[in-house]
Each structure stands twice: as C-alpha cells, then as structure tokens.
DSSP file (Angstrom, degrees, kcal/mol; ACC not computed):
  #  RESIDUE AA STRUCTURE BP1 BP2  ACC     N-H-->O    O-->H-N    N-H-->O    O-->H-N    TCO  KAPPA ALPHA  PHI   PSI    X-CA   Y-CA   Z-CA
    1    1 A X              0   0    0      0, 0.0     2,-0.7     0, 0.0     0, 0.0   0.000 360.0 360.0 360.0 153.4   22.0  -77.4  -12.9
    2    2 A X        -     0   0    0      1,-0.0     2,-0.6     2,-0.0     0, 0.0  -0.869 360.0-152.8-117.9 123.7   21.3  -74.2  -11.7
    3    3 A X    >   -     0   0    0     -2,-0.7     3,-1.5     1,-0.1    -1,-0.0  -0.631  13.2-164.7-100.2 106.1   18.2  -73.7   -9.7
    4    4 A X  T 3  S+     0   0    0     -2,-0.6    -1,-0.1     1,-0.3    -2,-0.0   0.713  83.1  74.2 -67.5 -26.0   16.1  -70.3   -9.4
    5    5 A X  T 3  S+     0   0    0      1,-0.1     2,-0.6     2,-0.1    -1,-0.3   0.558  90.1  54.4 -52.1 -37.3   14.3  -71.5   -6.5
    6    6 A X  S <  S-     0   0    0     -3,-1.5     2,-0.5     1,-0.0    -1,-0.1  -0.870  75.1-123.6-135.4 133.2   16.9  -71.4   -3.8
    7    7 A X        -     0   0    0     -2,-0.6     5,-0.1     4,-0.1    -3,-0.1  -0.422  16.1-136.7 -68.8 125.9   18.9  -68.9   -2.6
    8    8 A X        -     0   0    0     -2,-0.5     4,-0.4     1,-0.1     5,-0.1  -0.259  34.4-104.5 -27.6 143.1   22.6  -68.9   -2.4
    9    9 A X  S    S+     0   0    0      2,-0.2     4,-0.2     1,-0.2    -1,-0.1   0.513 124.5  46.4   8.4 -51.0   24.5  -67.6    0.5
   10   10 A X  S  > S+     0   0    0      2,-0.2     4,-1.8     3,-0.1     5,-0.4   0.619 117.4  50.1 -91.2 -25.7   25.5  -64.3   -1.6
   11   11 A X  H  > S+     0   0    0      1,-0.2     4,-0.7     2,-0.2     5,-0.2   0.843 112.3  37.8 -58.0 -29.0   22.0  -64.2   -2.5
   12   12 A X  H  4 S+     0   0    0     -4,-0.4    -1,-0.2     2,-0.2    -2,-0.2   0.548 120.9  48.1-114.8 -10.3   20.4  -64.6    0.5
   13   13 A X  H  4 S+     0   0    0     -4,-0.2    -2,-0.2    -5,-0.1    -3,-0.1   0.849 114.6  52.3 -81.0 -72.5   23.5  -62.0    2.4
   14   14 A X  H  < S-     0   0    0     -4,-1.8     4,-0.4     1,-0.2    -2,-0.2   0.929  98.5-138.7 -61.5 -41.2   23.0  -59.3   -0.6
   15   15 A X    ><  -     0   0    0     -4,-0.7     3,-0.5    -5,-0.4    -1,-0.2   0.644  57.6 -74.1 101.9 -13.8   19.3  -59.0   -0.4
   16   16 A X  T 3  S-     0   0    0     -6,-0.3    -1,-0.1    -5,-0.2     3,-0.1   0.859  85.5 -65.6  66.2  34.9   19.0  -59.0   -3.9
   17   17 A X  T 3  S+     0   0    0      1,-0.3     2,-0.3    -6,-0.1    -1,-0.2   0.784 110.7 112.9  47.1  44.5   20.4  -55.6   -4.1
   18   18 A X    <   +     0   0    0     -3,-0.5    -1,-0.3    -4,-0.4     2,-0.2  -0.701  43.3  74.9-120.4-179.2   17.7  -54.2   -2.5
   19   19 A X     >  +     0   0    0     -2,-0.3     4,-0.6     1,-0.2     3,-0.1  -0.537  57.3  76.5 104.4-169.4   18.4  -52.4    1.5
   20   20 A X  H  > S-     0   0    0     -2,-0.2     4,-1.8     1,-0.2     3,-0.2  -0.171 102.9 -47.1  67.7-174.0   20.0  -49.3    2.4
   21   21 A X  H  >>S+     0   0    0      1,-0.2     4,-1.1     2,-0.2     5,-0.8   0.917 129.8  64.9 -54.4 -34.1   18.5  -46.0    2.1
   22   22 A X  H >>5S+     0   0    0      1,-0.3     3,-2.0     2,-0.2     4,-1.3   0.847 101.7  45.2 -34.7 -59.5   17.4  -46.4   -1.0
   23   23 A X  H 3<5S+     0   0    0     -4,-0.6    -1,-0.3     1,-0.3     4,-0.2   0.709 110.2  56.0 -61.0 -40.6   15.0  -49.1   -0.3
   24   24 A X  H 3<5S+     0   0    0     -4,-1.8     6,-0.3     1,-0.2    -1,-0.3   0.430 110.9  42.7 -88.6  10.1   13.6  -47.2    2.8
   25   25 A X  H <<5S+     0   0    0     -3,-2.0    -2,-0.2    -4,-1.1    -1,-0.2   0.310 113.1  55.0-120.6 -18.2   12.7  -43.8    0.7
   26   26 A X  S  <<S+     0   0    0     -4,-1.3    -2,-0.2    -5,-0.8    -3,-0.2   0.578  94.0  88.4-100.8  10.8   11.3  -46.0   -2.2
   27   27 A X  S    S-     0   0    0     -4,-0.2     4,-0.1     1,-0.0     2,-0.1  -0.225  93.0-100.1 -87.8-161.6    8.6  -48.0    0.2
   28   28 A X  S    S+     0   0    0      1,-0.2    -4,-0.1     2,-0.1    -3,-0.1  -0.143 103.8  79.4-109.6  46.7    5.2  -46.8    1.0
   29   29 A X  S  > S+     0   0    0     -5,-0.2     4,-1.1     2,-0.1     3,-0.5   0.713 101.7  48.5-125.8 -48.7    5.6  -45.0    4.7
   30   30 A X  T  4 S+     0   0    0     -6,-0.3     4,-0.3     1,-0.3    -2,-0.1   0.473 104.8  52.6-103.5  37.9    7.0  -42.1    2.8
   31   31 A X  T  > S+     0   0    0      2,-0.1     4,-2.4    -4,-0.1    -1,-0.3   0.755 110.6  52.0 -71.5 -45.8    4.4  -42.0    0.3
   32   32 A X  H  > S+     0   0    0     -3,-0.5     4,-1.8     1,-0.2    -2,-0.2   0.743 107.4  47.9 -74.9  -6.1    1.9  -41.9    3.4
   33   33 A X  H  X S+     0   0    0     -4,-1.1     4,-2.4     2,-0.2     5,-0.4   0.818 111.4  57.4 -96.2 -33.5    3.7  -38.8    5.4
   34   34 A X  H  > S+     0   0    0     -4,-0.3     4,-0.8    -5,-0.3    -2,-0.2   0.890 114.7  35.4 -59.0 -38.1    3.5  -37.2    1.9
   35   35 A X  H  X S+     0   0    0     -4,-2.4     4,-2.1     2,-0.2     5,-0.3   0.974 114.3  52.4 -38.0 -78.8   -0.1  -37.7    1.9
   36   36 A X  H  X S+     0   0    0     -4,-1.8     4,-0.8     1,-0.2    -2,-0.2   0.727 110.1  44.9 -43.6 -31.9   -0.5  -37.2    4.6
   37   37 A X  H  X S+     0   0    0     -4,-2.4     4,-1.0     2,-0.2    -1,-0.2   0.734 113.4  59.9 -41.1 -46.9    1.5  -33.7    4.6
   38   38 A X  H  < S+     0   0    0     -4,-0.8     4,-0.4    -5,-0.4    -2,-0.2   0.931 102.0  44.1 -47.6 -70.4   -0.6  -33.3    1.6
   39   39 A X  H  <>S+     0   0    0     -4,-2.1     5,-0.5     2,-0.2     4,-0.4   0.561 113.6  57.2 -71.7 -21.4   -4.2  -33.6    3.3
   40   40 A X  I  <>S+     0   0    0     -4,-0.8     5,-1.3    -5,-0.3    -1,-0.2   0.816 114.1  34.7 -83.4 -40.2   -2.9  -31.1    6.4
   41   41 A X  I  <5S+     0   0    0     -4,-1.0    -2,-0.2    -3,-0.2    -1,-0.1   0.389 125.8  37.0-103.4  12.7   -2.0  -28.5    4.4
   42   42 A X  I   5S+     0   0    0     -4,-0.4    -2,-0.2    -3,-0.0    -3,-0.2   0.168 137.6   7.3-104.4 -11.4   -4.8  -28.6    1.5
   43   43 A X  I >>5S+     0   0    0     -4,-0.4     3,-1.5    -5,-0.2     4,-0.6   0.088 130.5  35.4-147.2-117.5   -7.9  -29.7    3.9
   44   44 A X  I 3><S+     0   0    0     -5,-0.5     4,-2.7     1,-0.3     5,-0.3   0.530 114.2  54.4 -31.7 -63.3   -7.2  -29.8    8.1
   45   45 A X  H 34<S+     0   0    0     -5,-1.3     4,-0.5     2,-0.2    -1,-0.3   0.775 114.8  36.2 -59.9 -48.7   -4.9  -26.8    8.3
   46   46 A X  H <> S+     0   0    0     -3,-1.5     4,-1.8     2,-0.1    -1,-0.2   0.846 115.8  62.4 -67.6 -25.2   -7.4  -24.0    6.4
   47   47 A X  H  X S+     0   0    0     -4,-0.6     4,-3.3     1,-0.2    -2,-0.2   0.964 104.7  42.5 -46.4 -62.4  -10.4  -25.8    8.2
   48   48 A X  H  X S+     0   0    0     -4,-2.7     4,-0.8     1,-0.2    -1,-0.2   0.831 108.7  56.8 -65.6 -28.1   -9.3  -25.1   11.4
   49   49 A X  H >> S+     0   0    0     -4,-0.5     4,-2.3    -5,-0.3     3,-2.0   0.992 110.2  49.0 -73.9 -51.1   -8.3  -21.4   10.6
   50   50 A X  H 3X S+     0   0    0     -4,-1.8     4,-2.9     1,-0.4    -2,-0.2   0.938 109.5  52.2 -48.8 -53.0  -11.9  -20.8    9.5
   51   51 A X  H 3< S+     0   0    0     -4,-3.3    -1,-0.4     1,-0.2    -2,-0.2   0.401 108.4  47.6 -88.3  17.1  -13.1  -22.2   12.4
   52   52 A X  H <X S+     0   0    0     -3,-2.0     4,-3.8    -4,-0.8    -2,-0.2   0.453 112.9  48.8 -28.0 -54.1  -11.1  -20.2   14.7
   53   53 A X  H  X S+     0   0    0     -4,-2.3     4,-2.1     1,-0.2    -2,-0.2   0.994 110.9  48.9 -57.7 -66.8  -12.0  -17.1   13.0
   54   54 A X  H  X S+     0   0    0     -4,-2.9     4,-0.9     1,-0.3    -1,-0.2   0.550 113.0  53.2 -68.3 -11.9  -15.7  -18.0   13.0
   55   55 A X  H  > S+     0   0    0     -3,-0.2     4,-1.4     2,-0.1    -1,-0.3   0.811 112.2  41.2 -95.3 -47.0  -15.2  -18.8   16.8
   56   56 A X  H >< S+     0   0    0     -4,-3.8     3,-2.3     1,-0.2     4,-0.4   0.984 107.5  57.5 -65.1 -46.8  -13.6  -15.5   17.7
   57   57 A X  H >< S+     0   0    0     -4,-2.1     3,-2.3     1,-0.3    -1,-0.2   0.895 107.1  52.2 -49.1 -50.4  -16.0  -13.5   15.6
   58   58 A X  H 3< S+     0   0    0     -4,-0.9     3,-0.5     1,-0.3    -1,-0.3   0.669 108.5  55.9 -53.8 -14.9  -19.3  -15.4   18.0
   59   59 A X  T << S+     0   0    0     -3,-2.3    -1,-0.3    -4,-1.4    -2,-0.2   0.493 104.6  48.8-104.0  21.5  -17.2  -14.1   20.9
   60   60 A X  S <  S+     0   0    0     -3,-2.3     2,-0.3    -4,-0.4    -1,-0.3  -0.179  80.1 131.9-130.7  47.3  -17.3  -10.4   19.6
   61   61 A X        -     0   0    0     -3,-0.5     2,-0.3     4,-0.1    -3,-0.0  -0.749  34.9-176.9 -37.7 122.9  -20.9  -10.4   19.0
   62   62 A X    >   -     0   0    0     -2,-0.3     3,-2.4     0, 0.0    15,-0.2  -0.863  32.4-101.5-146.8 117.5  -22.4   -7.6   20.5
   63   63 A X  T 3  S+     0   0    0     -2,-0.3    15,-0.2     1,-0.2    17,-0.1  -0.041 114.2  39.6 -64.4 129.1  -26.2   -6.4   20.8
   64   64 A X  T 3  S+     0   0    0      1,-0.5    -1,-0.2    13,-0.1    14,-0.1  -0.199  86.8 131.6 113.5 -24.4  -26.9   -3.8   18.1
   65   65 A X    <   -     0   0    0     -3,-2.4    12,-1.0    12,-0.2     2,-0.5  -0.186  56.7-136.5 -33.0 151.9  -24.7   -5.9   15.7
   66   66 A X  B     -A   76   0A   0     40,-0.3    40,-2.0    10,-0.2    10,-0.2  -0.906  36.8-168.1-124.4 119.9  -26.6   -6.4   12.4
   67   67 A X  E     -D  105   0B   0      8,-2.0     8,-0.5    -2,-0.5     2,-0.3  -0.716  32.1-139.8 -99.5 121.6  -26.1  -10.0   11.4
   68   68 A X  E     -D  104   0B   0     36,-1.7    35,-2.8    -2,-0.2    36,-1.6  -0.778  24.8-144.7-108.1 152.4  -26.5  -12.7    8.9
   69   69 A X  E >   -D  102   0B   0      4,-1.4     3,-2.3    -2,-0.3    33,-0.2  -0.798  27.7-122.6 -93.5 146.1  -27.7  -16.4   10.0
   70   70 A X  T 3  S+     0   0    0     31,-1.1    32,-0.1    -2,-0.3    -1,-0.1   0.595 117.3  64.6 -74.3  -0.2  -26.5  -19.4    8.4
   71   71 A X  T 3  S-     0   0    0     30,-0.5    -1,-0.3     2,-0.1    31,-0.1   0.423 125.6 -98.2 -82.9   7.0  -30.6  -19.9    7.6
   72   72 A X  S <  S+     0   0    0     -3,-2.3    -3,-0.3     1,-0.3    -2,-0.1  -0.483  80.2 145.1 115.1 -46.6  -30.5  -16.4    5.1
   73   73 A X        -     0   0    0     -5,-0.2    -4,-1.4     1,-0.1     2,-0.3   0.333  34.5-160.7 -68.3 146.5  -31.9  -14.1    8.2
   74   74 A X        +     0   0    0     -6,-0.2     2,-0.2    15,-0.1    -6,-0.2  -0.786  23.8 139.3 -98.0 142.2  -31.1  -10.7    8.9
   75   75 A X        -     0   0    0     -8,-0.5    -8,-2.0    -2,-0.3     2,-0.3  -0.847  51.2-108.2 166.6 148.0  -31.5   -9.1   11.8
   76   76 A X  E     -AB  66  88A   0     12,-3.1    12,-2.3   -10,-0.2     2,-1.1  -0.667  41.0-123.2 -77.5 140.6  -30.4   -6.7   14.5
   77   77 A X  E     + B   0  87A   0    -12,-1.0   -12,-0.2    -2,-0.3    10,-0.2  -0.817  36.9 167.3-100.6 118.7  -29.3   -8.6   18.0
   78   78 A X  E    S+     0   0A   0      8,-1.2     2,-0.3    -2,-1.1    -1,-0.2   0.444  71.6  20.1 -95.5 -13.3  -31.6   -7.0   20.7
   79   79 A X  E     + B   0  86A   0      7,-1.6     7,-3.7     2,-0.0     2,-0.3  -0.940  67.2 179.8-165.8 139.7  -30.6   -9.9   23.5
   80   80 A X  E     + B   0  85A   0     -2,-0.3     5,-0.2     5,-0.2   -17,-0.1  -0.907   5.3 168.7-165.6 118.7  -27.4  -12.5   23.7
   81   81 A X        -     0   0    0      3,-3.3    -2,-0.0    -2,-0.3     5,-0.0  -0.166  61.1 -76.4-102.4-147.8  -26.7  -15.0   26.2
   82   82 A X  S    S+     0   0    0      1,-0.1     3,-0.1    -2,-0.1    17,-0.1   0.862 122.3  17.3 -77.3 -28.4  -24.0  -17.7   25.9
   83   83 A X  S    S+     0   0    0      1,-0.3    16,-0.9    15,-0.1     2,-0.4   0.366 121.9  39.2-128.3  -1.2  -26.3  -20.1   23.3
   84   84 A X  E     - C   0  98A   0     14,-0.2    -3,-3.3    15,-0.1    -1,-0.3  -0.924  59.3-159.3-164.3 143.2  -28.8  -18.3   21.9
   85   85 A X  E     -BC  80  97A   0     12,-2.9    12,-6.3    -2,-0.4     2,-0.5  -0.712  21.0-136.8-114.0 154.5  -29.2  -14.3   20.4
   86   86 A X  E     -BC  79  96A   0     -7,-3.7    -7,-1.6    -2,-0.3    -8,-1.2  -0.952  24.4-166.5-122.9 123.8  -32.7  -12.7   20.0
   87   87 A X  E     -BC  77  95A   0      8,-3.4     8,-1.0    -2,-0.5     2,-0.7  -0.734  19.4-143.3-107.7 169.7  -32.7  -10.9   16.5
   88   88 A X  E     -BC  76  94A   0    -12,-2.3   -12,-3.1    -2,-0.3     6,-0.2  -0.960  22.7-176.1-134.2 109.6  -35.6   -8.2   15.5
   89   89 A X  S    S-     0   0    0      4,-2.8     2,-0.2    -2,-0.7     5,-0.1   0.532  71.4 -11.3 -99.6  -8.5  -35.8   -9.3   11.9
   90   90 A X  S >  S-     0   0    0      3,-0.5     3,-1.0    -3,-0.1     2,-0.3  -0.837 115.6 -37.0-146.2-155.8  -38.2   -6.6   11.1
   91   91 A X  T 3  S-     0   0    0     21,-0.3    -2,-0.1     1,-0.2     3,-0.0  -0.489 124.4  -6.1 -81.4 158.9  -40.2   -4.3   13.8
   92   92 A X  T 3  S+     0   0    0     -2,-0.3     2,-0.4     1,-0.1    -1,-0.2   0.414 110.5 113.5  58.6   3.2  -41.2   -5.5   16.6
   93   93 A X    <   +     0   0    0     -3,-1.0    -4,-2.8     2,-0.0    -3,-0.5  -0.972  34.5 171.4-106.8 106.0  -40.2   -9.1   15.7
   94   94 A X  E     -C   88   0A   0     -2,-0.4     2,-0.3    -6,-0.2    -6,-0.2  -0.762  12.1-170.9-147.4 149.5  -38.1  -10.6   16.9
   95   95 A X  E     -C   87   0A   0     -8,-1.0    -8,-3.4    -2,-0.4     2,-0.6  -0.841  25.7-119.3-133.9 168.0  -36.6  -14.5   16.9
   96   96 A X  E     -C   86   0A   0     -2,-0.3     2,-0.4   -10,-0.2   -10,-0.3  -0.954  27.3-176.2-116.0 118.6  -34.1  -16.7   18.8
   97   97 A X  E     -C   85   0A   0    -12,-6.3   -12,-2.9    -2,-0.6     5,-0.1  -0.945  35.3-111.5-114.6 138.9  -31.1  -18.1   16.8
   98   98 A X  E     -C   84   0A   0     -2,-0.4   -14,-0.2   -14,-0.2   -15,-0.1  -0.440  35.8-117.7 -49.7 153.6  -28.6  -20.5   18.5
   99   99 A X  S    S+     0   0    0    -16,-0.9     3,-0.3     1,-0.2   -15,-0.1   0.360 112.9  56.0 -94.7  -5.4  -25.4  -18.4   18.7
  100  100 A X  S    S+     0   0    0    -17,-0.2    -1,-0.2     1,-0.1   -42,-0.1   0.604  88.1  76.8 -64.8 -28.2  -23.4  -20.8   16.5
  101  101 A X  S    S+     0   0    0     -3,-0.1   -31,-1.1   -32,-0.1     2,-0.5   0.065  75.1 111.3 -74.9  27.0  -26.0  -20.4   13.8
  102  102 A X  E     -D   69   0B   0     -3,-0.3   -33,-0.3   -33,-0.2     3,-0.1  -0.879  43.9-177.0 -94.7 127.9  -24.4  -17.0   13.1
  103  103 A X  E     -     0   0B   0    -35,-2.8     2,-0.3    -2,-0.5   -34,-0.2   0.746  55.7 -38.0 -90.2 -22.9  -22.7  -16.7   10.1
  104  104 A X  E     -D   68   0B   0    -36,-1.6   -36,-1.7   -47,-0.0     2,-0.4  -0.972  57.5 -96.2 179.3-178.2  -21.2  -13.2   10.1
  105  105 A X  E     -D   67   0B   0    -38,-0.3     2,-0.7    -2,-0.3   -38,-0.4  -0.897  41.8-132.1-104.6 145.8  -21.9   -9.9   11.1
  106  106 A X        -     0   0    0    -40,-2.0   -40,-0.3    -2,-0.4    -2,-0.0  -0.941  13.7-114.8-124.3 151.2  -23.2   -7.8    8.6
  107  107 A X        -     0   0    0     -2,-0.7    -1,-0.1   -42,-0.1   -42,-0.0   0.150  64.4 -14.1 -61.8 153.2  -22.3   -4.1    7.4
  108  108 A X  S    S-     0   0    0      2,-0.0    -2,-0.1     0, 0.0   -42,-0.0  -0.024 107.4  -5.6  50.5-160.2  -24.0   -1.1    7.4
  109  109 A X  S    S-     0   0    0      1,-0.1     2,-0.3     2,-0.0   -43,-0.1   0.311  77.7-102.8 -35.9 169.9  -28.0   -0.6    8.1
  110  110 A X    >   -     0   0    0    -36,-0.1     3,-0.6     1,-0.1    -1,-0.1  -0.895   8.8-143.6 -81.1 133.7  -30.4   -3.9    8.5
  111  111 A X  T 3  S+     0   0    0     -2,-0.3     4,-0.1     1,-0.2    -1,-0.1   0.408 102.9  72.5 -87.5  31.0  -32.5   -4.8    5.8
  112  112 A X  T 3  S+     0   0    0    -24,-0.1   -21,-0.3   -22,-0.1    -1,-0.2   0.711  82.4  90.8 -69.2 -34.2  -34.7   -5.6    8.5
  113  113 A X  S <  S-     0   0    0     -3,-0.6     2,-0.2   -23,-0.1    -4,-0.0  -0.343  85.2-105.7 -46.9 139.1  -35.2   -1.8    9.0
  114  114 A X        -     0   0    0      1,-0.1     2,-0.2     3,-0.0    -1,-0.1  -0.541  33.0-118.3-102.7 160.3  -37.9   -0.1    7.4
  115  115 A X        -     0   0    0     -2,-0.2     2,-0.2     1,-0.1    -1,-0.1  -0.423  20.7-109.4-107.0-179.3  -37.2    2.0    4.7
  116  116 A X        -     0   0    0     -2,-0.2     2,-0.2     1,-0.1    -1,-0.1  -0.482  46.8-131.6 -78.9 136.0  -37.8    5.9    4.4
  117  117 A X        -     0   0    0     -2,-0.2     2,-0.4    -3,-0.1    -1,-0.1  -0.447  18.1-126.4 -82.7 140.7  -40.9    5.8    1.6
  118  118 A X              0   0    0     -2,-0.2    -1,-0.0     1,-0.1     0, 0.0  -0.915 360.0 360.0-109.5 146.0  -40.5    8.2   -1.4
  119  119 A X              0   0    0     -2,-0.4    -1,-0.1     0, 0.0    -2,-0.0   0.446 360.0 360.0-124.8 360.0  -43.1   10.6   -2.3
C-alpha cells in the first residue's frame, strides 16, 4: 500500500520540486525589499528632502526677512539668534518665535505693515 505520510528517498532528495532560484524569488524576503523599496521612495526619501530644504531655508534667515510662522503669524524679523527670532507683527510689537517654528519666508511687503489710508 502506498503511504502519503512518508517520504521516499526521491522525495525527500527532490524537495518536492520546490528549491533553486525559483523558490528563493517566490518567498517573502523579496516581497519585503520591495516594500520596503516601495516605503523609501513614496514616504522616507521626499520626507527628508523637505526637511533639508526647510533646514537650509532656517539657516538663510536674515533680519528684515518677512516671514510666515507655522502658528499663521506674519511678521518682519527685527532680532535672530540660534533658537529663537523676534518678529514685529504689527508696529511696535513685537514677539519671540522659536526658529524652527518658521515656516517660510514670505514675499513682498508685511501684512504686518500698516497700510497707506485712501482719502
């Protein structure tokens, strides 16, 4: 009688016709470098450019900049050490923002400045 339970010699030699390349491109370590591959160049790889960018941009800070905070404020930088910028958000007013809590520089005029009245 022939018995399903135990392997033969040629059974147990063949592998059951699995080994070779084949076997090692159809398991799951290169599904996980494809993933992984996957998650580096959809997620890690633009993260890091952004935050490069956004690092060089805090080191070209310069007082007279006009500036957005990542809380909405506007403001000119009148004083900047290494951790914290003094903005004048309207006149004579003036606040301390951490120097990572800048979010960009912004263009043109403030709209902290006041503006010319029309008559």
């Amino acid at each position: 009688m022939f018995d399903l339970f135990t392997a033969t010699p040629a059974w147990a030699q063949d592998g059951g016709g699995a080994g070779g390349l084949g076997s090692l491109l159809s398991g799951p370590l290169p599904m996980l470098v494809l993933m992984f591959a996957v998650f580096y160049f959809l997620l890690i790889r633009p993260q890091q450019k952004k935050a490069k960018q956004h690092k060089e941009m805090l080191g070209n800070l310069r007082k007279g900049d006009n500036v957005l905070t990542s809380g909405g404020l506007y403001g000119k930088i009148t004083g900047i050490t290494d951790n914290v910028v003094v903005l004048e958000v309207a006149p004579q007013v003036r606040v301390k923002v951490s120097r990572g809590h800048i979010a960009g520089v912004a263009g043109g005029e403030s709209p902290a400045a006041p503006a010319p009245e029309k008559k």
